[in-house]
Structures are given as C-alpha cells and as structure tokens.
Wavefront OBJ file of the C-alpha trace (Angstrom):
o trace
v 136.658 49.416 93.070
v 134.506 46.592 93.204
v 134.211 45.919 96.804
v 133.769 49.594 97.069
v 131.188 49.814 95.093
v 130.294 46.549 97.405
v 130.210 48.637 100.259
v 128.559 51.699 98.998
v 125.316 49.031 98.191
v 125.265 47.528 101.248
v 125.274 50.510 103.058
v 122.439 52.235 101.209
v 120.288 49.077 101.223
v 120.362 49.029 104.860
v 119.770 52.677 104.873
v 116.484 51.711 102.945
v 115.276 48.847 105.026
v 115.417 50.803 108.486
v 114.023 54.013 106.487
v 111.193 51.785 105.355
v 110.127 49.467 108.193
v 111.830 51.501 111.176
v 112.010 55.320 111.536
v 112.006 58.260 109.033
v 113.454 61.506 109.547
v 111.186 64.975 108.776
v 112.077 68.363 109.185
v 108.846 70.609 110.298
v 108.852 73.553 107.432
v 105.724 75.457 108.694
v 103.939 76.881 112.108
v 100.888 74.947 111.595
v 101.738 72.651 114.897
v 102.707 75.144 117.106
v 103.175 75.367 119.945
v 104.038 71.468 120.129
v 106.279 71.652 117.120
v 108.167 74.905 116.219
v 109.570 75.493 112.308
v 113.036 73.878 112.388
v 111.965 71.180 114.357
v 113.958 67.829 113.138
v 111.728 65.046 114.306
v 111.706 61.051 113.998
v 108.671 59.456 112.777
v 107.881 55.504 113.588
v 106.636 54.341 110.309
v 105.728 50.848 111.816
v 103.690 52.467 114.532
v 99.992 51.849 112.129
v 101.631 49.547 109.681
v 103.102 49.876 105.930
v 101.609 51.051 102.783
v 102.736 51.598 99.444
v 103.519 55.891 101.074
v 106.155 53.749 103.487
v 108.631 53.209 100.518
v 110.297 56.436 98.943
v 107.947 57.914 96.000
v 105.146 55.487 96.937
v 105.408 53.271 93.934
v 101.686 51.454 93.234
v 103.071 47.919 94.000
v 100.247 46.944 96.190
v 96.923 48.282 98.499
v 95.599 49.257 101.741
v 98.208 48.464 104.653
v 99.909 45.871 105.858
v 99.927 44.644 109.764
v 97.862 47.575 109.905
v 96.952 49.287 113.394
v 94.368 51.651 113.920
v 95.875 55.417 115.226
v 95.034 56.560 118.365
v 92.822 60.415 118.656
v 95.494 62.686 119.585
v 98.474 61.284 117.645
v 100.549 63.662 115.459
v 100.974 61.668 112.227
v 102.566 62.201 108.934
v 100.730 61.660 105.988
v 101.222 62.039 101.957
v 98.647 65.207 101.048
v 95.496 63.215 99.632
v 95.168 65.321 96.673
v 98.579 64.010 95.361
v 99.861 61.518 97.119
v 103.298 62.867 97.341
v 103.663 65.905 99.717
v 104.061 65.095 103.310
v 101.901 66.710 105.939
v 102.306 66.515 109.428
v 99.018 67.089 111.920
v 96.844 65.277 114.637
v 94.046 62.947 114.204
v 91.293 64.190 115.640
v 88.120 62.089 114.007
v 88.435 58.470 113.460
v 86.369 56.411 110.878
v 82.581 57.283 111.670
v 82.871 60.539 114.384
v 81.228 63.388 113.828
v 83.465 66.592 114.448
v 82.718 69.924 114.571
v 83.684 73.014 115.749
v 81.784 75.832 117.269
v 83.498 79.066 119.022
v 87.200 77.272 118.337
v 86.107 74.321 120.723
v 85.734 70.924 119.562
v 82.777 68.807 119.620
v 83.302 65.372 118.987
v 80.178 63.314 118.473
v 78.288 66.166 119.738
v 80.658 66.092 122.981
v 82.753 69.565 123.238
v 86.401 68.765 124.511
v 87.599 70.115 127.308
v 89.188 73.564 126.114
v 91.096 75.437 129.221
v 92.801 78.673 128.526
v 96.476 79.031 129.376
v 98.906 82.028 128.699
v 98.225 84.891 126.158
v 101.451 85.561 124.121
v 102.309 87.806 120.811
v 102.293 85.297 117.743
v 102.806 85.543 113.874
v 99.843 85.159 111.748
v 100.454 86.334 107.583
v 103.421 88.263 108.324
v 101.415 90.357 111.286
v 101.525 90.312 114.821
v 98.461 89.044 116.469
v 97.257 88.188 120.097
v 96.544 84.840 120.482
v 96.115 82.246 123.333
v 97.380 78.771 124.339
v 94.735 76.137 125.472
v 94.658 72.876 127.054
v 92.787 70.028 125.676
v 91.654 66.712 126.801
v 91.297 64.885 123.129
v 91.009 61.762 124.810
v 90.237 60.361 128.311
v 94.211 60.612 130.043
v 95.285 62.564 126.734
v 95.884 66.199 127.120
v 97.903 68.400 124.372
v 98.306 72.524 123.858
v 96.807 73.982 121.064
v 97.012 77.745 120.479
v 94.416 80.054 119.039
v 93.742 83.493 118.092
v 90.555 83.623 118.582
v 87.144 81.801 118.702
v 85.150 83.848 115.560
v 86.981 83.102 112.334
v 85.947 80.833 109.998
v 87.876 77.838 110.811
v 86.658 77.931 114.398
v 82.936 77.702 113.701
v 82.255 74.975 111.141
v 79.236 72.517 110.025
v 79.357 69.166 111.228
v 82.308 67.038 108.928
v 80.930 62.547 109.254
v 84.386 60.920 108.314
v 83.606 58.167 106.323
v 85.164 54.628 106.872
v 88.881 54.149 106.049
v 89.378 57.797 106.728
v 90.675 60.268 109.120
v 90.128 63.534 109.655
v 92.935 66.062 111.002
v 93.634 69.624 112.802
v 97.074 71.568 113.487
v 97.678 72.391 116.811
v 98.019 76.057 115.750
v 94.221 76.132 114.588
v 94.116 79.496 113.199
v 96.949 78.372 110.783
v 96.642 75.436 109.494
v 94.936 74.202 106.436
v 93.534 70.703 107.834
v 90.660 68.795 107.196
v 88.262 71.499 107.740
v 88.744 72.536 104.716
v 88.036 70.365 101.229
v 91.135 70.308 98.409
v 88.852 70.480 95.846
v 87.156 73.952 96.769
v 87.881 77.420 97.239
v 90.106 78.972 100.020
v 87.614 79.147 103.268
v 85.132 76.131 101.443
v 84.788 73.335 104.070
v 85.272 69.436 103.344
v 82.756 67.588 101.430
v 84.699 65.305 99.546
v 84.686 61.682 99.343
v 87.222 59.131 100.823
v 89.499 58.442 99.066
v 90.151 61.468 96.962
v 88.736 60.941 93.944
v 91.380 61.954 90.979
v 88.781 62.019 88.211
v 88.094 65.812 90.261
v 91.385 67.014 90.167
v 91.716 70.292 89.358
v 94.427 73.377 89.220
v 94.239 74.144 92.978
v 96.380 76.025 95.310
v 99.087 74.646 97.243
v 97.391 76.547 100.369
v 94.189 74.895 100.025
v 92.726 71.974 102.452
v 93.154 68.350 103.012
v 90.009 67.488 103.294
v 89.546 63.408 104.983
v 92.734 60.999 104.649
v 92.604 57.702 103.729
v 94.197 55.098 105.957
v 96.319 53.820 103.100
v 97.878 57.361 103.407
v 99.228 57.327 106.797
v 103.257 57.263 106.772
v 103.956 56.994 110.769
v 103.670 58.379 114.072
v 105.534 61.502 115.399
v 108.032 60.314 118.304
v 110.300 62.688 119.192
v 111.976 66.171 118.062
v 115.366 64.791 117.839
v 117.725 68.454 116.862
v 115.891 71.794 116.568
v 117.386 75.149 114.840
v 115.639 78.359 114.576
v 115.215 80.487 110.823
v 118.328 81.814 110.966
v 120.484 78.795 110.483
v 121.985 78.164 107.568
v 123.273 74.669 105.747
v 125.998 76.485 104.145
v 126.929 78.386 107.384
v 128.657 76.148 110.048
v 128.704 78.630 112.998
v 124.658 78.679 112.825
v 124.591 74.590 113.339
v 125.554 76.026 116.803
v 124.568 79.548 117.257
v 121.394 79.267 115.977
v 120.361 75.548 117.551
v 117.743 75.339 120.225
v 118.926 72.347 122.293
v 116.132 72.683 125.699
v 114.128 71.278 122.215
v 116.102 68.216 121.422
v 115.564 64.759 122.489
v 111.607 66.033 123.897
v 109.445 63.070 123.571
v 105.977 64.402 121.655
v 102.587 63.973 123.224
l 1 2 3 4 5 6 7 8 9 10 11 12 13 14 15 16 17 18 19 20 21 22 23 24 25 26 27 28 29 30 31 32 33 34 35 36 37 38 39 40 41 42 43 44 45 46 47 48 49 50 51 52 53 54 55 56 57 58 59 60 61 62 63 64 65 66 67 68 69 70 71 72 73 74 75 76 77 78 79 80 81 82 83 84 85 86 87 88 89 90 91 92 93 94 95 96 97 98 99 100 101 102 103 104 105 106 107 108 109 110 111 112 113 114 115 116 117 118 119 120 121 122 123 124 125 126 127 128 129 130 131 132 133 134 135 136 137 138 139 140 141 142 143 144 145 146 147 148 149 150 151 152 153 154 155 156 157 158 159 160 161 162 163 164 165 166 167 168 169 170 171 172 173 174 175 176 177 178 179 180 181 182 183 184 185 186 187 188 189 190 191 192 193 194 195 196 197 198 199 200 201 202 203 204 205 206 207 208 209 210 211 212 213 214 215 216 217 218 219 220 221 222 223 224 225 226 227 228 229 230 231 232 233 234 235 236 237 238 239 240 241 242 243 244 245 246 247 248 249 250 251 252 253 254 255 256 257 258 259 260 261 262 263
C-alpha cells in the first residue's frame, strides 16, 4: 500500500511540474475564435512561451508578483489568460495592442496607431450568431509585418466594429476574438454595461467590483495574467459528442483538425 501510494505521488507530482512549467491542456467552449478555433477544439498551450506567474500554478495561489523569465508576446498570438475581473476564468483570444498602442476600430477594420491593417475579404458563408443564422464574411489580415491570420465578420456597422480610440496602458494588453462580431474582448470594459467600451485601469482594480454579467467585457489584461501561448489543436470533436457515449469519441471527431499547428 505504501509504495502504491508511493507511486500514485510521484506520478501526480510530475503531472504538476510539466503542467506548470511545460504545456497545459484547454478545451475551446465557445465560437468567439472562429474560424481559427472551432468549439470542441482540444488545444495545447506553452505556458513557458512569456514566462510564469502566480496564474501558471493551478488556482493561482498569491505566493509571489509580476512574472518570472518573463518575455514580451508577440501581436498576433492567441494566448490564454485568467479573466481580469476575477482572476480565475480562462479566456482564450489574440493580442492585438501591446503596452502603449493605440487601437481602434472603424468600419470592422483595425487601426493600430492610427495605421488600418490590411483587411482583404475572402469567402461569404452562413454562420451562427444568438441562435440565428446570419451572413457573414471571412477576412484576411496582416496584424504584423509576415503575420497574416482569418478573422470572420458579419458586418462592418455594429457596435463593436466602430469604436473610440482604447491607449493600453503599460503592463497591459489589449485583446480581440477572431470571430469579431462574437466575442466579448477588450473592446468592451468589465465594469460597465453590455455594449459600454473599456475605460478601466490596468490592473483591474477590485475595490470596483461589482455584480456583473458573465457576458460582459475584458477590458485591458495585465501581463501578470497571461497563462501561455496557443500551439496547436491537438484532438477536435464537434457538439454532438458525448463523454459518456464512446461511439461519439469516433463518430463525432473531426480529425483533418488534429495535430494543425495555430498561426
């Protein structure tokens, strides 16, 4: 029993110390990064690609601050980050303002530091927006020199795709889903009403919290935050499959999605 037990230790401890300084498993639970990540989607995440925090150990005890062997993200990167607002919930998006940009965005086209990115329509397609079928567009981006990604969009006049301008402050990032018409992000502030853009401070300042909706913003992320960098979608299922159903693991998998490397 003892050298079970042993065993049992050992193996969990090592469990911990590659979950920790290594790679982290995440399963995608919403649409907000289509049409690079799909609901279903069961990714790794490199949690030594920016450094560790206190958010890189399980329930991000307080034992110390700001990051260690820290590295600053590139623009473009799809990162997972603990929900500023609590600290706990994990949200997965892609940086698209570093410390001291200006973003904004004016007919669903970004303009960063007053510099609209390239924004080049693709294929129109039937998507799911609330429970309703809606038209909606793919588009291809250049968020960086060499660094191109698909976004989708439904279209160019909602509220979310003409905004003021958002300064991220130092220490902070500032964020987007890919699917830009469903997503809350940092264009919109945690602290506000649904459809209120970001205004708060970096860090999030706690003395503010509030009963808010889980549907609300993010509003900017502080660096401490950051919990690693998307690498690849490793298995993929659609919906319909089912933990407690076996046959689904198979019928239901979509396998032309596993092993893709994420841009």
């Amino acid at each position: 029993m003892v050298e079970i037990v042993k065993t049992i230790t050992y193996a969990l401890l090592i469990a911990l110390f590659l979950r920790v300084l290594f790679f982290q498993p995440f399963t995608i639970p919403s649409a907000s990064m289509e049409p690079n990540l799909l609901k279903g989607d069961y990714i790794i995440v490199a949690k030594y690609a920016y450094g560790y925090s206190r958010h890189s150990i399980p329930l991000s005890p307080p034992l110390f601050k700001g990051r260690l062997f820290a590295h600053e993200p590139k623009r473009g990167d799809i990162i997972v980050f603990k929900l500023p607002r609590d600290g706990h919930m994990d949200y997965i998006k892609r940086l698209i303002g570093l410390p001291g940009d200006k973003i904004q965005v004016i007919g669903g086209v970004i303009l960063i530091n007053g510099k609209p990115v390239s924004h080049v329509p693709g294929k129109s397609f039937v998507a799911e927006n609330g429970g309703w079928p809606v038209q909606a567009t793919e588009y291809r981006e250049e968020i960086r020199p060499g660094k191109f990604i698909m976004t989708q969009q439904i279209s160019g006049y909602g509220s979310a795709d003409n905004t003021g301008v958002y300064t991220v402050p130092k220490g902070c990032y500032f964020f987007m889903g890919d699917n830009r018409d469903n997503s809350a992000d940092s264009r919109f502030d945690p602290g506000l009403e649904p459809g209120s853009f970001a205004a708060n401070a970096c860090p999030w300042d706690y003395s503010l919290d509030r009963q808010i909706g889980e549907n609300l913003g993010v509003g900017f992320v502080p660096a401490e935050n950051l919990v690693g960098k998307a690498q690849i979608i490793l298995l993929s299922w659609n919906g319909k499959a089912s933990l407690f159903k076996p046959w689904t693991w198979f019928l239901d998998a979509r396998p032309s999605r596993f092993f893709h490397v994420l841009k």
